[in-house]
N, C-alpha and C positions, 0 to 999 in steps of 0.2 A: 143558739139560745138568744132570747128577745134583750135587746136592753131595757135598763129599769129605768133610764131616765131621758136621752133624748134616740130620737133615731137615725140620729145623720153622726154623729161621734162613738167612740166605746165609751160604756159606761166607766172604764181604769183611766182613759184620757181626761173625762169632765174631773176627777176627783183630784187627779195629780195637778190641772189646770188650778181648782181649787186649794189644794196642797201648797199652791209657789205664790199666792193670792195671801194664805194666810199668812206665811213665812217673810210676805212686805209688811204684813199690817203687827207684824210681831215686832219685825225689826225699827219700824216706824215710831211704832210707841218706845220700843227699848232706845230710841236713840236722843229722846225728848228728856234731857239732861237742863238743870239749871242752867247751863251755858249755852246752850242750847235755844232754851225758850226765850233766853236775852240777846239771842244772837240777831238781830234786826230791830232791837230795842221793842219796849213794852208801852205802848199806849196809854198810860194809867189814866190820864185823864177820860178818855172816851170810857176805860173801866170803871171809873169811879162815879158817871152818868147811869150805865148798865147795873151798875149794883144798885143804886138806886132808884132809879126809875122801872126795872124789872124786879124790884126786890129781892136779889138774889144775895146769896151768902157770899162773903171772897171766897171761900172755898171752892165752892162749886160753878162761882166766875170764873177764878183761874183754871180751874180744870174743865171747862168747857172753853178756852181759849186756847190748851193745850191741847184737843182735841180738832181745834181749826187747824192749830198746826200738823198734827198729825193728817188731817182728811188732805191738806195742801199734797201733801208728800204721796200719799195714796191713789191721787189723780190720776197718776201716771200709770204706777201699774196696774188698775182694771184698764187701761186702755191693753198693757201687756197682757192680760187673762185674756181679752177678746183676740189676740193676735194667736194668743197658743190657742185657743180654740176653734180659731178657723182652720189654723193651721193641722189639725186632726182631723180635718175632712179629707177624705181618700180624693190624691190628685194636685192637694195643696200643701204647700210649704210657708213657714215663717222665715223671714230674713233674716234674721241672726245678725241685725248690725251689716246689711249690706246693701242700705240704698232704700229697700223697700221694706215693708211690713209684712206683705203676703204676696204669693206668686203662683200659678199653677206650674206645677212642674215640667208641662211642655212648652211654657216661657209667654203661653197665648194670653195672661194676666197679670196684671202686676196693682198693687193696692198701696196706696197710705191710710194707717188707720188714725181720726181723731174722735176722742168720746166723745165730744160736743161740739155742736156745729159752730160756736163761737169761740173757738181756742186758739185761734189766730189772726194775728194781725195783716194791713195788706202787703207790707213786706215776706212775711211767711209766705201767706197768698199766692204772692209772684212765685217767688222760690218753688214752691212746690208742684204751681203748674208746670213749672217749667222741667222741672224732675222729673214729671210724669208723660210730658211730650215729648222727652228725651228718650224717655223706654220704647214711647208708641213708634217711635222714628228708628231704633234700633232694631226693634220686633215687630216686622211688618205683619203680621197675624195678631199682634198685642193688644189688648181692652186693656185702658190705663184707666184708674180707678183713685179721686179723694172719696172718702169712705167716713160717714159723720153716723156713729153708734147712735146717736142723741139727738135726732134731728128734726126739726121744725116741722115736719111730713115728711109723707112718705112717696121717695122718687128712684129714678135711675134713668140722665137725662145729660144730654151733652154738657161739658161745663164751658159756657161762654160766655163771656162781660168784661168787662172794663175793670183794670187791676192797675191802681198806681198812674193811669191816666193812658192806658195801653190797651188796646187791644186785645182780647185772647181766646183762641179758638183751636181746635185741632179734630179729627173725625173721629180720634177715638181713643181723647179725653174725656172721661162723665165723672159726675159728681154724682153718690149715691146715699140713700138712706140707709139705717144700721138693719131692718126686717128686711131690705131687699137684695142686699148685701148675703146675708146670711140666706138666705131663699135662692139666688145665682152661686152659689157655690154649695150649697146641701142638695139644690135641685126639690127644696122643700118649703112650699110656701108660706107652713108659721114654726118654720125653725127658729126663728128668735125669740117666737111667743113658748116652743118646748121650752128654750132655755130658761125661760123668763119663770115657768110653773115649776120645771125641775128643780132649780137652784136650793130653794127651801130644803128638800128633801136631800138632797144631793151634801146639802151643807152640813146637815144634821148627822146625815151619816158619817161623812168625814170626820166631825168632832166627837163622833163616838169612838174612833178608831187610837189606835195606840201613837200614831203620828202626832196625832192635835194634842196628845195627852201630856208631852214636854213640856217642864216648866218653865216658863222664859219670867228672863226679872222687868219687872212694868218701867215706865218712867220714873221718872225721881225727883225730876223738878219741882213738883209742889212739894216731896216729904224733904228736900232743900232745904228751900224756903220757908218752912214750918218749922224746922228746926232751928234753924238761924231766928225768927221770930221770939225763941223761949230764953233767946239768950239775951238781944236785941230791945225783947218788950215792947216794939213797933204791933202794929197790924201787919195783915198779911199786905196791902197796897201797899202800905205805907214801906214795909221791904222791900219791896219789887221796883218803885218809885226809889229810892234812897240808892237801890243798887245800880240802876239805871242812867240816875239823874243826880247823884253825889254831887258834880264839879259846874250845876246848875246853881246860881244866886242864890242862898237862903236853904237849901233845899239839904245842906250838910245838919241842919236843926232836928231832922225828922228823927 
């Protein structure tokens, strides 16, 4: 029977991929606690420009800043969703916390996955090359693979240049694009673009399903802080600033 949404994965793979995708973005929001939102302190003055200069409600500033928070935390795992989904290509495994991200199972590939091609620094940089010319050196048949989902174009091309003031080259280190990446391991030249059209559909379905349909309890930090407010008779800033910045000159007035 055909699959219904891409042709290089099972269609039970994409949705369970899905399935552990929503399961961050649940736990993510559920973990955005008043203590939480305060935990790196609150910027109130840059908020209190935002609220007015975009005319926005405190309401729906703070909860559009708790949602930076949340999308921070999220970053991570769609890089983990493209790792279980490569990792459902017939032939390929995911690392599980063992050095690499993805590997062909007769050892002739080894990957790091990062969603964007700017997600590190030249220190990381180094590190990684060198991670990855450690595999190619151990597995003399091995493609070593930085792998950028999100990337500037589209390549798959030695990765060689100057790192940290070094040197760095190897015959079979490459830096790769996320469509060509996903194309060398499905054998299929717009498997990133199936994924890209599926998803929609793929997504819909799953929140139809009895899995999506748990209740999970939202954040709490604004309804907090709102509450604390009715007792307070501050604004919603003007809490969040008091709560943050109490033991600041003056600022015990609020």
């Amino acid at each position: 029977m055909a699959n219904k949404y891409v042709n290089f994965i099972k269609d039970e793979h994409l949705l369970t991929c899905i399935e552990n995708l929503h399961s961050s973005y649940l736990k993510a929001k559920n973990n955005i606690s008043k203590k939480t939102f305060y935990k790196n302190k609150v910027d109130t003055i840059k908020l209190t420009f935002d609220s007015k200069f975009n005319e926005i409600s405190e309401e729906a500033l703070i909860q559009s800043e708790i949602l930076r928070q949340i999308d921070k935390s999220i970053n991570n795992s769609i890089g983990t969703f493209h790792e279980q989904i490569l990792g459902g290509i017939s032939g390929f495994e995911v690392g599980n916390l063992s050095g690499f991200d993805i590997k062909a199972v007769d050892n002739t590939l080894f990957a790091d996955i990062k969603n964007k091609h700017n997600t590190m620094n030249s220190s990381s940089a180094e590190a990684l090359f060198q991670k990855l010319a450690r595999y190619a050196d151990d597995y003399k048949k091995a493609k070593c693979y930085w792998v950028q989902i999100l990337a500037k174009g589209s390549f798959n091309e030695l990765w060689r240049g100057e790192i940290n003031g070094k040197e760095y080259s190897h015959s079979r280190v490459y830096k790769i694009s996320g469509d060509q990446f996903y194309s060398l391991l499905s054998g299929r030249k717009d498997a990133f673009f199936q994924l890209y059209k599926a998803l929609p559909i793929a997504i819909a379905d799953y929140m139809k399903s009895t899995k999506a349909k748990l209740v999970e309890k939202e954040n709490s930090a604004l309804e907090e802080i709102a509450t604390e407010t009715k007792e307070s008779k501050r604004t919603i800033l003007d809490q969040i600033t008091f709560e943050n910045y109490c033991y600041y000159w003056g600022f015990e007035r609020l």
